[in-house]
N, CA and C atoms as an extended XYZ file, in Angstrom:
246
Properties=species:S:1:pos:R:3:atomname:S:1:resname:S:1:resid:I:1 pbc="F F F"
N       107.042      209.893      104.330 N   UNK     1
C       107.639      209.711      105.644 CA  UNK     1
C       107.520      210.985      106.475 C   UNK     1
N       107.757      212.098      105.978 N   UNK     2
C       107.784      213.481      106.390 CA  UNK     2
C       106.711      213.664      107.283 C   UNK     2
N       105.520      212.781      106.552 N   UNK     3
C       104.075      213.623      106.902 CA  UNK     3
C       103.657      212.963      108.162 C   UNK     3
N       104.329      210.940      108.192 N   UNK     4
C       103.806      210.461      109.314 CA  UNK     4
C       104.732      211.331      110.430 C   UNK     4
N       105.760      211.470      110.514 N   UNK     5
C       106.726      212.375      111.398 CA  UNK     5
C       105.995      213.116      112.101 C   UNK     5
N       105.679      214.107      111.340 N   UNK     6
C       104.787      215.442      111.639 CA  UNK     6
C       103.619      215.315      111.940 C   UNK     6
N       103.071      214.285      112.052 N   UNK     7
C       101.833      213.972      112.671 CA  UNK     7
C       102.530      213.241      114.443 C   UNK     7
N       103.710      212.238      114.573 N   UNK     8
C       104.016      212.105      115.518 CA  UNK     8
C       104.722      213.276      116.401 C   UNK     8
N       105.276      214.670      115.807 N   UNK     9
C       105.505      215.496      116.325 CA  UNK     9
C       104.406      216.226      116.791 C   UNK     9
N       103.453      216.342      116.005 N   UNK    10
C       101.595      217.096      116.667 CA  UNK    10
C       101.416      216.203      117.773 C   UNK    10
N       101.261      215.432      117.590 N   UNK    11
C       100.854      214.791      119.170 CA  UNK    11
C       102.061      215.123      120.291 C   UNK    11
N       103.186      214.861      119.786 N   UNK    12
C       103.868      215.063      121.046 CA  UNK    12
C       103.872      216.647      121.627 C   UNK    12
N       103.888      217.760      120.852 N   UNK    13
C       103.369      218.982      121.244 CA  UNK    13
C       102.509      218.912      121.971 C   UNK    13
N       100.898      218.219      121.905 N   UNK    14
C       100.102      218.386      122.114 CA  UNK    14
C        99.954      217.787      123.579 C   UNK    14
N       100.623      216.584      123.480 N   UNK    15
C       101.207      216.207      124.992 CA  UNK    15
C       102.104      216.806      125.943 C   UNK    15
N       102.694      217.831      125.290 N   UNK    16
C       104.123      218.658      125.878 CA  UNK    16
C       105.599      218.120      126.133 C   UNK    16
N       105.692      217.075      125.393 N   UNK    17
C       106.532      216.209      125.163 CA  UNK    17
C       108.079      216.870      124.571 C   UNK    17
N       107.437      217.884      123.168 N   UNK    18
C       107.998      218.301      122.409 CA  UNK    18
C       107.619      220.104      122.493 C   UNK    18
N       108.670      221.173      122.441 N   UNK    19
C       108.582      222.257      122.637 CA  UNK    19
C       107.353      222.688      121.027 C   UNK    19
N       106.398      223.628      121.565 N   UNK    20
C       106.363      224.188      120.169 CA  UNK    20
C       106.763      224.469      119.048 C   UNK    20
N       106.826      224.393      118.228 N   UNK    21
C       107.623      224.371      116.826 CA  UNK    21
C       106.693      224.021      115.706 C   UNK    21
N       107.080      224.598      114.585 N   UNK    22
C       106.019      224.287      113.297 CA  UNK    22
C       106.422      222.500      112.902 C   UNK    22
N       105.667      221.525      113.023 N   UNK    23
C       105.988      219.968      113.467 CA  UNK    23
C       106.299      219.562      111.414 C   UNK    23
N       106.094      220.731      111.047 N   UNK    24
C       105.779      220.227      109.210 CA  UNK    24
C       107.172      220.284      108.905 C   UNK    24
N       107.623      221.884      109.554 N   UNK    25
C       109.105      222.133      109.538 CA  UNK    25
C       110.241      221.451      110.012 C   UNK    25
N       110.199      220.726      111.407 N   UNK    26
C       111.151      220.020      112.107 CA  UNK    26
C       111.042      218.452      111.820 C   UNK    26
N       109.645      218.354      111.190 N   UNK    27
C       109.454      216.842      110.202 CA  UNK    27
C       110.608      216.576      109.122 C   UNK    27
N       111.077      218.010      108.151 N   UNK    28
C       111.428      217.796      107.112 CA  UNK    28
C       113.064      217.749      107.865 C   UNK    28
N       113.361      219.113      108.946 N   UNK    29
C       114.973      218.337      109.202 CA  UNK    29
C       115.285      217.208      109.388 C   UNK    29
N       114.194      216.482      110.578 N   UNK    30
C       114.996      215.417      110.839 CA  UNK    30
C       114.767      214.601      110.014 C   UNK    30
N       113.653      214.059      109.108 N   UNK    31
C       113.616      213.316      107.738 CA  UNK    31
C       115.266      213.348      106.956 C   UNK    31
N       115.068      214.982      107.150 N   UNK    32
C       116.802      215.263      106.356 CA  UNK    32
C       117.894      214.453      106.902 C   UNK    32
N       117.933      214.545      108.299 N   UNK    33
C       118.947      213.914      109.268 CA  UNK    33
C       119.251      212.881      109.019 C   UNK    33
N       118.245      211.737      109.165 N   UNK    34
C       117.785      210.471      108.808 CA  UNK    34
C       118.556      210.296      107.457 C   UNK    34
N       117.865      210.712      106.671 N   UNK    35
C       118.594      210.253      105.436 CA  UNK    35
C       119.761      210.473      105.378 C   UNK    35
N       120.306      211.374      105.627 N   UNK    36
C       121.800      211.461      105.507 CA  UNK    36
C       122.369      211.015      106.265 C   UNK    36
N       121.979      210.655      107.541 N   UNK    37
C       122.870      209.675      108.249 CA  UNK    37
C       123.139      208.026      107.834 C   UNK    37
N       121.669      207.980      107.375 N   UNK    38
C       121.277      206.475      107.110 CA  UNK    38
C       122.443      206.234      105.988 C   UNK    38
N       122.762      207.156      104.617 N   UNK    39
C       123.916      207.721      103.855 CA  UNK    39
C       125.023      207.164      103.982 C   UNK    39
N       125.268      207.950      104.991 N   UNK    40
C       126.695      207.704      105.737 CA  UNK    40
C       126.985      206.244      106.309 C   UNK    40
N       126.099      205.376      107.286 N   UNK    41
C       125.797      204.266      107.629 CA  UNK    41
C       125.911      203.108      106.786 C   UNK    41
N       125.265      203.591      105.193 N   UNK    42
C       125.322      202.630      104.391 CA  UNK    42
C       126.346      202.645      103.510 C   UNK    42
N       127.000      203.608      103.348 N   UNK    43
C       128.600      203.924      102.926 CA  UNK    43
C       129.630      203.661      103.241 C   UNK    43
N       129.203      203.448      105.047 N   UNK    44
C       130.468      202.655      105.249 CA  UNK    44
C       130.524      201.323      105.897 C   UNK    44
N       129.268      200.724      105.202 N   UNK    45
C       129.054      199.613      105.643 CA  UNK    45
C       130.273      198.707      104.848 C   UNK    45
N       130.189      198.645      103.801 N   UNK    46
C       131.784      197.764      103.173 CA  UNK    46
C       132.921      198.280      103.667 C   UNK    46
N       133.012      198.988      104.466 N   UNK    47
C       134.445      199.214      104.927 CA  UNK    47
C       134.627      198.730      106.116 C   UNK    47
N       133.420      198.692      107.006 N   UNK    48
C       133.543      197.923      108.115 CA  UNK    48
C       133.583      196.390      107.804 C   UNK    48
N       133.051      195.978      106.613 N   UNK    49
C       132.875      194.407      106.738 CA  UNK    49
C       134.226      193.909      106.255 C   UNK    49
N       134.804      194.699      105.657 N   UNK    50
C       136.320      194.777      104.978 CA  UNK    50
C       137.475      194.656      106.551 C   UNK    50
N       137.072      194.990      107.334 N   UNK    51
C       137.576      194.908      108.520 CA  UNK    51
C       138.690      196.369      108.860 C   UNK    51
N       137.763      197.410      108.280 N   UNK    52
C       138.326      198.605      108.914 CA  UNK    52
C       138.631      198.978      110.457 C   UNK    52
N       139.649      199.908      110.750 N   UNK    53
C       139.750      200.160      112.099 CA  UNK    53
C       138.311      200.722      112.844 C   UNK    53
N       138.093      200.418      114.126 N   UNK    54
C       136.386      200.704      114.482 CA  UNK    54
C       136.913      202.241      114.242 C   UNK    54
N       135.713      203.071      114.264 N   UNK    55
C       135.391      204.350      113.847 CA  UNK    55
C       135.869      204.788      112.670 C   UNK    55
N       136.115      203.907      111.834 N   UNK    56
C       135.867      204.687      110.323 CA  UNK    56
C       134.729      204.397      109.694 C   UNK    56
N       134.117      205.510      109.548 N   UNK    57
C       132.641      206.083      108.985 CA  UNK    57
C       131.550      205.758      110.300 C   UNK    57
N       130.747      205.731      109.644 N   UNK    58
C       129.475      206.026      110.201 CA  UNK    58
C       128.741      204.448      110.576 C   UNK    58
N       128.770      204.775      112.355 N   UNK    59
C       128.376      202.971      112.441 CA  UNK    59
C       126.480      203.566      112.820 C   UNK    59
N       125.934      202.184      112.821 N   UNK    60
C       124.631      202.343      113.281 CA  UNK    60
C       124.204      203.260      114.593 C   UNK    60
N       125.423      202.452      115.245 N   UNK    61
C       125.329      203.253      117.113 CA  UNK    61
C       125.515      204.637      116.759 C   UNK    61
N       126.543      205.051      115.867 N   UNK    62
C       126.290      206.604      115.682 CA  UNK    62
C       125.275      207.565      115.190 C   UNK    62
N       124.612      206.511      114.067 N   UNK    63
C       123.202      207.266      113.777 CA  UNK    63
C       122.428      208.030      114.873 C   UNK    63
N       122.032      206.469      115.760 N   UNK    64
C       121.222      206.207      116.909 CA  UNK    64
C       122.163      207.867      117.627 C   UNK    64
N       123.039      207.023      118.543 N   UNK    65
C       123.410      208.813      119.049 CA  UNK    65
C       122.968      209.817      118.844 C   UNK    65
N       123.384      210.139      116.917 N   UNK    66
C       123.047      211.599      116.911 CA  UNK    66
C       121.655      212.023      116.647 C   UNK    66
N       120.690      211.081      116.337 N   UNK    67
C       119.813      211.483      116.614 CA  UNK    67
C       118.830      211.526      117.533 C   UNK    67
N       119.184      210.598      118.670 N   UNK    68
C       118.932      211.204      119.784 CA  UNK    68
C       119.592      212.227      120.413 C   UNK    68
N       120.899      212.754      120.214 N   UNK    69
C       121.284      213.897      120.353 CA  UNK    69
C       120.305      215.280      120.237 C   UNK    69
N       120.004      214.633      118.606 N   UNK    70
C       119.148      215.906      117.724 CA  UNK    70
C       117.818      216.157      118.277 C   UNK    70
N       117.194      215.201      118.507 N   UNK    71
C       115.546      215.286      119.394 CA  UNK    71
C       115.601      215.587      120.503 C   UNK    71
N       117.151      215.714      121.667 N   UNK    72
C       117.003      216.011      122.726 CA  UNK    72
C       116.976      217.404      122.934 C   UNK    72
N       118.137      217.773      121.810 N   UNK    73
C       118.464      219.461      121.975 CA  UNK    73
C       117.842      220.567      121.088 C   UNK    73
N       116.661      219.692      120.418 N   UNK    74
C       116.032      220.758      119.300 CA  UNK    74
C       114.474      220.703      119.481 C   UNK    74
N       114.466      219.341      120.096 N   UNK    75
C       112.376      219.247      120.170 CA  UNK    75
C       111.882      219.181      121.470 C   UNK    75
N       112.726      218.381      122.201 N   UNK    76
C       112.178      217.594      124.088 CA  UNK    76
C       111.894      219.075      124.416 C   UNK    76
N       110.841      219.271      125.669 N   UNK    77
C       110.898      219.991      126.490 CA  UNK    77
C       111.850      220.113      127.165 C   UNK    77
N       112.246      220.747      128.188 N   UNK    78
C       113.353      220.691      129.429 CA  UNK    78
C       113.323      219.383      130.203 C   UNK    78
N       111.565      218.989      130.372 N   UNK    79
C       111.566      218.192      131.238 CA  UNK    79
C       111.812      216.982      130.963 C   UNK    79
N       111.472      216.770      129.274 N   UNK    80
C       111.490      215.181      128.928 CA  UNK    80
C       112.548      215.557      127.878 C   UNK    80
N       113.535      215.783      128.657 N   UNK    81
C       115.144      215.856      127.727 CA  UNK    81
C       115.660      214.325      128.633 C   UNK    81
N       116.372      213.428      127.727 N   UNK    82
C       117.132      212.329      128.490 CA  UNK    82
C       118.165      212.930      129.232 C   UNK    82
Protein backbone atom coordinates (compact mmCIF):
# COMPACT_ATOMS: atom_id res chain seq x y z
CA UNK A 1 0.00 0.00 0.00
CA UNK A 2 2.89 2.31 1.05
CA UNK A 3 4.44 2.07 -2.35
CA UNK A 4 1.12 2.78 -4.44
CA UNK A 5 0.83 6.02 -2.01
CA UNK A 6 4.18 7.17 -2.84
CA UNK A 7 3.88 6.85 -6.27
CA UNK A 8 0.47 8.98 -5.95
CA UNK A 9 2.44 11.46 -3.86
CA UNK A 10 5.36 11.66 -6.92
CA UNK A 11 2.94 12.72 -9.19
CA UNK A 12 1.29 15.09 -7.12
CA UNK A 13 4.75 16.85 -6.40
CA UNK A 14 5.38 16.70 -9.77
CA UNK A 15 2.15 18.52 -10.51
CA UNK A 16 2.69 20.94 -7.49
CA UNK A 17 -0.19 19.74 -5.88
CA UNK A 18 1.82 18.52 -2.95
CA UNK A 19 4.84 20.54 -1.27
CA UNK A 20 8.21 18.76 -1.74
CA UNK A 21 8.88 16.15 0.62
CA UNK A 22 10.61 12.69 0.44
CA UNK A 23 6.91 10.97 -1.01
CA UNK A 24 8.57 7.29 0.40
CA UNK A 25 8.65 9.07 3.81
CA UNK A 26 5.17 10.84 4.03
CA UNK A 27 3.81 7.45 2.22
CA UNK A 28 4.74 5.54 5.35
CA UNK A 29 3.02 8.33 7.90
CA UNK A 30 0.02 8.51 6.42
CA UNK A 31 -0.18 4.60 5.65
CA UNK A 32 0.53 4.87 9.56
CA UNK A 33 -2.45 7.28 9.98
CA UNK A 34 -4.72 5.16 8.04
CA UNK A 35 -4.19 2.26 9.88
CA UNK A 36 -4.57 3.49 13.06
CA UNK A 37 -7.40 5.35 12.46
CA UNK A 38 -9.07 2.65 10.46
CA UNK A 39 -8.12 0.85 14.33
CA UNK A 40 -9.92 3.06 16.10
CA UNK A 41 -13.04 3.06 13.56
CA UNK A 42 -13.20 -0.58 13.78
CA UNK A 43 -13.05 -0.65 17.59
CA UNK A 44 -15.66 1.22 18.01
CA UNK A 45 -17.75 -0.03 15.67
CA UNK A 46 -19.71 -2.45 18.37
CA UNK A 47 -20.18 0.26 20.54
CA UNK A 48 -21.89 2.32 18.20
CA UNK A 49 -24.14 -0.54 17.00
CA UNK A 50 -24.76 -1.23 20.78
CA UNK A 51 -26.30 2.19 20.66
CA UNK A 52 -23.62 4.28 22.34
CA UNK A 53 -23.93 8.04 22.95
CA UNK A 54 -22.77 9.69 19.31
CA UNK A 55 -19.06 10.51 19.81
CA UNK A 56 -17.87 7.65 21.59
CA UNK A 57 -14.88 6.42 19.67
CA UNK A 58 -13.95 6.83 16.43
CA UNK A 59 -16.77 7.26 13.71
CA UNK A 60 -15.95 6.97 9.91
CA UNK A 61 -16.69 10.87 9.45
CA UNK A 62 -13.82 11.25 11.86
CA UNK A 63 -11.33 9.24 10.03
CA UNK A 64 -12.36 11.14 6.84
CA UNK A 65 -11.78 14.59 8.82
CA UNK A 66 -8.59 13.83 10.14
CA UNK A 67 -7.20 12.87 7.36
CA UNK A 68 -8.06 15.36 5.37
CA UNK A 69 -6.97 17.50 8.09
CA UNK A 70 -3.53 15.62 7.77
CA UNK A 71 -3.03 16.09 3.81
CA UNK A 72 -4.09 19.63 4.14
CA UNK A 73 -1.57 20.75 6.78
CA UNK A 74 1.42 18.47 6.00
CA UNK A 75 1.44 17.84 2.00
CA UNK A 76 -1.11 20.53 -0.09
CA UNK A 77 0.71 23.42 -1.32
CA UNK A 78 -0.68 26.80 0.01
CA UNK A 79 -2.60 26.96 -2.99
CA UNK A 80 -4.38 23.61 -3.18
CA UNK A 81 -5.00 23.59 0.67
CA UNK A 82 -9.08 23.14 1.04
Amino acid sequence: MACDVADVLRRGIDQGVFRPTDPDDAALRLTALIDGLATQVLAAAPVMEAGAEPGAGTSPEDMQAALLAYVDATLCTPVHRG
